[in-house]
C-alpha positions as a LaTeX table, in Angstrom:
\begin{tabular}{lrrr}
\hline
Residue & $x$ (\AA) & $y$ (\AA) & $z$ (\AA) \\
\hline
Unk1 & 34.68 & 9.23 & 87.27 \\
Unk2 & 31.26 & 8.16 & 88.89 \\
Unk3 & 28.84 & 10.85 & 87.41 \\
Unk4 & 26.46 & 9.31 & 90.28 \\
Unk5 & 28.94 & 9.78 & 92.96 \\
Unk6 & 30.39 & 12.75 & 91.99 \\
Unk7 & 29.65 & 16.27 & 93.18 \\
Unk8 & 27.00 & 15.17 & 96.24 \\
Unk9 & 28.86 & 17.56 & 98.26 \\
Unk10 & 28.04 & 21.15 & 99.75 \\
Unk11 & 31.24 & 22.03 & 98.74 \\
Unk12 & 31.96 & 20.62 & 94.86 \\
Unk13 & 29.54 & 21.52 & 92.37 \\
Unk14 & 28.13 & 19.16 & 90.00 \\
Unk15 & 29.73 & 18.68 & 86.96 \\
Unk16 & 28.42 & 19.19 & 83.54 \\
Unk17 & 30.14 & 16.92 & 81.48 \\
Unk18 & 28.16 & 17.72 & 78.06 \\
Unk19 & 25.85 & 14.41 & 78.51 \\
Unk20 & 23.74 & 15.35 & 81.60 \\
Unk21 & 22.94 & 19.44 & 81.28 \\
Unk22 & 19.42 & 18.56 & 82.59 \\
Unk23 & 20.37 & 16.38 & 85.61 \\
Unk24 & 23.20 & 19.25 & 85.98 \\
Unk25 & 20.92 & 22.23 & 85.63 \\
Unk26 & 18.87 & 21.38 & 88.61 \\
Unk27 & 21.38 & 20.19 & 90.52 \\
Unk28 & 23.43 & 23.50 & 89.75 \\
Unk29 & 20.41 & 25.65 & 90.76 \\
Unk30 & 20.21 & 24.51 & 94.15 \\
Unk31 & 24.12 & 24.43 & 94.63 \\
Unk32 & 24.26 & 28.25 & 93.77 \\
Unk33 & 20.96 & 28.85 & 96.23 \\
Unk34 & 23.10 & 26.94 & 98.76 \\
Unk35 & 25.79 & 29.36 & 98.74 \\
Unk36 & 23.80 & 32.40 & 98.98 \\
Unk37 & 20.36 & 33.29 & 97.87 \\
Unk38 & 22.05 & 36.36 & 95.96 \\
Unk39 & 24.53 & 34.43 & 93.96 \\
Unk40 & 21.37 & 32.58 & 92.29 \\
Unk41 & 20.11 & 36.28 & 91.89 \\
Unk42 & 23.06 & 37.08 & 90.04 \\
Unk43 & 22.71 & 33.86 & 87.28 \\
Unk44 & 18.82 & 35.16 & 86.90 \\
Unk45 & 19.53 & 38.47 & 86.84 \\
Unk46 & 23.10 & 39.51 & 85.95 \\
Unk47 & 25.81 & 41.56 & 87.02 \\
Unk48 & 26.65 & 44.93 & 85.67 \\
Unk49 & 29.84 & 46.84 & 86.64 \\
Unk50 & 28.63 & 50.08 & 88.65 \\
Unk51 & 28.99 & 53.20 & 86.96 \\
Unk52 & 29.45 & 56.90 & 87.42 \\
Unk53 & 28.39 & 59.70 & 85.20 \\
Unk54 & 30.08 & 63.08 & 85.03 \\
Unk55 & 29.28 & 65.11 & 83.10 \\
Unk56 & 26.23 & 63.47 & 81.03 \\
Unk57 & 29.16 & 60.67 & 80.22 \\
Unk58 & 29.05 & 57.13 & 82.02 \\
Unk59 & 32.00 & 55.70 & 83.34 \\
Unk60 & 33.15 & 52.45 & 85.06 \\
Unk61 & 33.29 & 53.02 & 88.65 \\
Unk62 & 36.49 & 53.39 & 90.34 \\
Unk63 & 37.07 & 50.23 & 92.91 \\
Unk64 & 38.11 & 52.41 & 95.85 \\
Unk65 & 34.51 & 54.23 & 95.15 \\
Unk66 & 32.32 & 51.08 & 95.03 \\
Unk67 & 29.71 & 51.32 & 98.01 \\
Unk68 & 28.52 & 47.86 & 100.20 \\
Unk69 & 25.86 & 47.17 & 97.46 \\
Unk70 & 28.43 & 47.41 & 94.73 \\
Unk71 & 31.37 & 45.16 & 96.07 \\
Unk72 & 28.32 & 42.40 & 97.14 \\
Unk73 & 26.45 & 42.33 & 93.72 \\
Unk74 & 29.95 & 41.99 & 92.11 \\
Unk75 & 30.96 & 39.02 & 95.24 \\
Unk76 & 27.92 & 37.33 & 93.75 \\
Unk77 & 28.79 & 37.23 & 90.27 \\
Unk78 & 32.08 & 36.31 & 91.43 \\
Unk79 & 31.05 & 33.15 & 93.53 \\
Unk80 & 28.66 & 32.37 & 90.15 \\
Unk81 & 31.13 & 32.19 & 88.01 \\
Unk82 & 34.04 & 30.69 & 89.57 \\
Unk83 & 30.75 & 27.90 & 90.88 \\
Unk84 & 30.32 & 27.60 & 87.38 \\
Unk85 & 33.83 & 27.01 & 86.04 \\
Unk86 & 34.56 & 24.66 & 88.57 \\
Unk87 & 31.26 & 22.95 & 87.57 \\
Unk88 & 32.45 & 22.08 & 84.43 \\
Unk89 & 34.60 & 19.83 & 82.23 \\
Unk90 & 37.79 & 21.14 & 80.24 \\
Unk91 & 35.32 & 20.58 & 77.18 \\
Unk92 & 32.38 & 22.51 & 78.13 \\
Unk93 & 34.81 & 25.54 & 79.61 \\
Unk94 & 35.82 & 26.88 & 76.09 \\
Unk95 & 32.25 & 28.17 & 75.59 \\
Unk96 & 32.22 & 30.25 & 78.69 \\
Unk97 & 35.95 & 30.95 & 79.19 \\
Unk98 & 35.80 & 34.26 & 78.54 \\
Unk99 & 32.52 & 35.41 & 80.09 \\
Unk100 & 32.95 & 37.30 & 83.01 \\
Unk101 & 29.24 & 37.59 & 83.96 \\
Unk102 & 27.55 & 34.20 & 85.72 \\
Unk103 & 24.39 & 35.35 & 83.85 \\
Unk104 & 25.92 & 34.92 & 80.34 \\
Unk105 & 28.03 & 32.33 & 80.98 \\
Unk106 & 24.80 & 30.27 & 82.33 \\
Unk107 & 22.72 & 31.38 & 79.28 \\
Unk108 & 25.67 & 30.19 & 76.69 \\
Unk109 & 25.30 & 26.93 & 78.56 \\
Unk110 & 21.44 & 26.72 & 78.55 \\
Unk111 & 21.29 & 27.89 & 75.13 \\
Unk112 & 23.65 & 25.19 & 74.04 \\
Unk113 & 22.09 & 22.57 & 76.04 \\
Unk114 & 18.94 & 23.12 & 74.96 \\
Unk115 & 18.93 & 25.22 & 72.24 \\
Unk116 & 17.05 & 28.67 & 71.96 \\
Unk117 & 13.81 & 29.78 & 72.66 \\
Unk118 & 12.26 & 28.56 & 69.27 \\
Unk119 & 13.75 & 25.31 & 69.55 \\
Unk120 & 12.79 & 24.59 & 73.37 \\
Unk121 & 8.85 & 25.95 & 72.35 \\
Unk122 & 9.21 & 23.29 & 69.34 \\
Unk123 & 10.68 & 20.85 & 71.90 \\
Unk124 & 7.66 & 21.61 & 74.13 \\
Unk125 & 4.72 & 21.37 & 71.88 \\
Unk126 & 6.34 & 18.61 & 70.37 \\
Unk127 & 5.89 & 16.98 & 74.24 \\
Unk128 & 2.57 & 18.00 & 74.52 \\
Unk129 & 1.41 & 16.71 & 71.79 \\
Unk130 & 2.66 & 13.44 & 72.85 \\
Unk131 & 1.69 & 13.75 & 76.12 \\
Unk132 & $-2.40$ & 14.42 & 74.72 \\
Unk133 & $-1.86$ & 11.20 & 72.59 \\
Unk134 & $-0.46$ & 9.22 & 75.04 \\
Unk135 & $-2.63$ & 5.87 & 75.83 \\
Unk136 & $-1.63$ & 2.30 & 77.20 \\
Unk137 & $-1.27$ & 0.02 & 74.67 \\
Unk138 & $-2.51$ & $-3.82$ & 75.28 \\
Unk139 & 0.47 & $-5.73$ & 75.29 \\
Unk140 & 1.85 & $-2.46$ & 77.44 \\
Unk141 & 2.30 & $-2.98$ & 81.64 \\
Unk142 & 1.34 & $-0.40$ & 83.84 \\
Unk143 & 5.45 & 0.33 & 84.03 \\
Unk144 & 5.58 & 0.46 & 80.87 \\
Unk145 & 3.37 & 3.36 & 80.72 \\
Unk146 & 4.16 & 5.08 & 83.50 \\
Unk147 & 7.82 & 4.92 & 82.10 \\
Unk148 & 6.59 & 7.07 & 79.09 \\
Unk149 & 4.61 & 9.35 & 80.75 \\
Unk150 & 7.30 & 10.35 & 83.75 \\
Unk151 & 9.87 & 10.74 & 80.41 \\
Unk152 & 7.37 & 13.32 & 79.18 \\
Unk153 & 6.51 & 14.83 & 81.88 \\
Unk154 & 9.90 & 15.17 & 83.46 \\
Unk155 & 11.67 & 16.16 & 79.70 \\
Unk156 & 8.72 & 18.93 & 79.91 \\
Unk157 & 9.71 & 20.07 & 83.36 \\
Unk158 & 13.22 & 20.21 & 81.89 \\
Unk159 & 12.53 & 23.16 & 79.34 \\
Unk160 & 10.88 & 24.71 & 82.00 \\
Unk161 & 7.27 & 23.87 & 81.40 \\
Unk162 & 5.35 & 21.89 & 84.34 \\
Unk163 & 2.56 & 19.79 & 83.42 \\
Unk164 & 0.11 & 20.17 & 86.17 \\
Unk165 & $-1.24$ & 17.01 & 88.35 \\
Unk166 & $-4.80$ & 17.70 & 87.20 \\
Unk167 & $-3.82$ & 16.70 & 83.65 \\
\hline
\end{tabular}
């Protein structure tokens, strides 16, 4: 399959094959938004079943009892995750197979992808120190250069830092 070709549609999501998370991620982001504003809402935030308490004791909610706010937060989560399992190869789908929630299922990805917090601030000042050392080299074209500074800059944006234009 055409990894190019593949997915530019409002209907198919992208697909994460294990090789492109960061091309994916993006991509996945605005397919989610595209659906419904609140559906992104429920990867960033996460979905909770709604609860009841009698008594000083919590309880799931009873489905026949579930008010408009309940049944469209859970809708949400529901469109999330099903986007995100069809988003997917056969591969990547054991690590999230039995998540229920978009939210965790997105952060097993993310976190596998590109590893945890530690390892994505190493990542970063690792990039920014490159990216303060960075100089053209005489035998280097102006390309060349550019080439290596939209790598840093874009891996950077990746892990969710954003150089600014001023630097």
């Amino acid at each position: 399959m055409d990894s190019i070709r593949e997915g530019n549609s409002m209907v198919q999501p992208p697909l994460l094959d294990g090789s492109n998370y960061s091309f994916w991620k993006a991509r996945m982001r605005s397919f989610l938004k595209s659906i419904d504003e609140k559906v992104w809402q429920s990867i960033m935030n996460g979905w909770t079943e709604p609860t009841i308490t009698i008594d000083g004791v919590t309880f799931p909610k009873p489905i026949d009892k579930w008010d408009t706010t309940d049944y469209q937060n859970s809708s949400c989560n529901s469109k999330a995750i099903y986007s995100l399992i069809c988003a997917i190869t056969p591969e990547e789908s054991s690590r999230i197979c039995n998540s229920e929630v978009a939210k965790e299922a997105w952060d097993i990805l993310q976190t596998i992808h590109e590893g945890t917090p530690s390892v994505k601030r190493s990542k970063l000042q690792r990039l920014m120190s490159s990216f303060e050392n960075l100089s053209m080299k005489d035998s280097e074209t102006f390309n060349e250069f550019y080439a290596k500074l939209s790598d840093i800059v874009n891996s950077s944006f990746k892990l969710g830092e954003k150089i600014p234009e001023s630097k």
